[in-house]
Every structure is written in C-alpha cells, then in structure tokens.
C-alpha positions in Angstrom: 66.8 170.9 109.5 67.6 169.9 106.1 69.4 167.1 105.0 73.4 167.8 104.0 75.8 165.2 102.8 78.8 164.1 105.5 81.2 166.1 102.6 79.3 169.3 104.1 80.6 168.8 107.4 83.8 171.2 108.8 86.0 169.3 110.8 85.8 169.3 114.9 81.6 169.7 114.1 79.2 166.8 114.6 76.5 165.6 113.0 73.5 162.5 112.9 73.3 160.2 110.3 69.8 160.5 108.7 70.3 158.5 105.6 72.7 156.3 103.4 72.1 157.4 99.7 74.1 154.4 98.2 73.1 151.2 97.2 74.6 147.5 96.8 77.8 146.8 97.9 78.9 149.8 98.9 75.8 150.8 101.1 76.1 146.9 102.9 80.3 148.3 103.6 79.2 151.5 105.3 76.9 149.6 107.5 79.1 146.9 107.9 81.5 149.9 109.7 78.8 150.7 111.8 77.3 154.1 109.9 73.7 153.9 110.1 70.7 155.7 110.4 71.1 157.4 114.4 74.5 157.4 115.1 76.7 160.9 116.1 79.4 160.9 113.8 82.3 163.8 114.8 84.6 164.9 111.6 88.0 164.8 113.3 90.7 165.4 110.3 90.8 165.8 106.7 93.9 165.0 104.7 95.9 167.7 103.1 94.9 166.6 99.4 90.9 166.3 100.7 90.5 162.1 100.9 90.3 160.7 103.0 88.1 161.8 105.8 88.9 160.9 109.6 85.5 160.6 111.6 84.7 159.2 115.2 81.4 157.2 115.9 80.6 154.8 118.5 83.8 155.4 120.4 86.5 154.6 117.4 88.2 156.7 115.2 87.6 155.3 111.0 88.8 156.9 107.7 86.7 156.7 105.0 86.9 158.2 101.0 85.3 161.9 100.4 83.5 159.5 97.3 82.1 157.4 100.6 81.7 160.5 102.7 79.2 162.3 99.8 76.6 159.0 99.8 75.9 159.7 103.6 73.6 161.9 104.4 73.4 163.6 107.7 71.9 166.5 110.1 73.9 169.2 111.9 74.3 169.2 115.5 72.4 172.2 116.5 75.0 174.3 118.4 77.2 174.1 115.7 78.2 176.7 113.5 76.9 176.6 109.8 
C-alpha cells in the first residue's frame, strides 16, 4: 500500500502511522503526543470549518491542526473503504 498523508483519512476509518514528514520542533511535538512510526490512529471528528482534527491513539482521544495532520504520513487499514 502506498503511503497517504493523515489529511487523506475520512473520519470513523483507521490507519498506521508509517512516517513523520516534519522536522525540528514540530516533528519532536508530535512524538512528544505519542504519534510515531506503528501506532493505530482512528480519525474520530473533523470540525465544521476543517481544523482541527480529532483522532484516537493509544486509548486517548487528541486534537491536532489539519497543517499537523498533512506532515504525518500513514497506511490505510485494509478493510476500509478508499
């Protein structure tokens, strides 16, 4: 499967984080929240206007910009729907 950025995702569908394209400070931050490289993320809710994102990931629920959101890059689960 190809790589797609966590912007890509519809909400209620999953996904694995393969990568974090970012670098510095903001890259150490997403980390720091516990995205890295392995983890099931689950998009739960987008806001009306489209930022921020509300995801799920090792059992807590974290909002994070669609900016944030487009430096993570992930795979599909593979029962989901494209």
């Amino acid at each position: 499967m190809k790589e797609i950025n966590l912007n890509s995702i519809k909400v209620g569908s999953s996904a694995t984080v393969k990568s974090i394209g970012s670098m510095g400070a903001l890259k150490r931050r997403l980390i720091d929240m516990g995205i890295t490289p392995g983890v099931k993320i689950t998009v739960k809710k987008i806001a009306p206007l489209g930022d921020p994102i509300e995801i799920n990931l090792r059992g807590y629920e974290l909002s994070i910009r669609r900016s944030e959101a487009e430096s993570i890059f992930v795979e599909r689960e593979v029962n989901q729907c494209q």
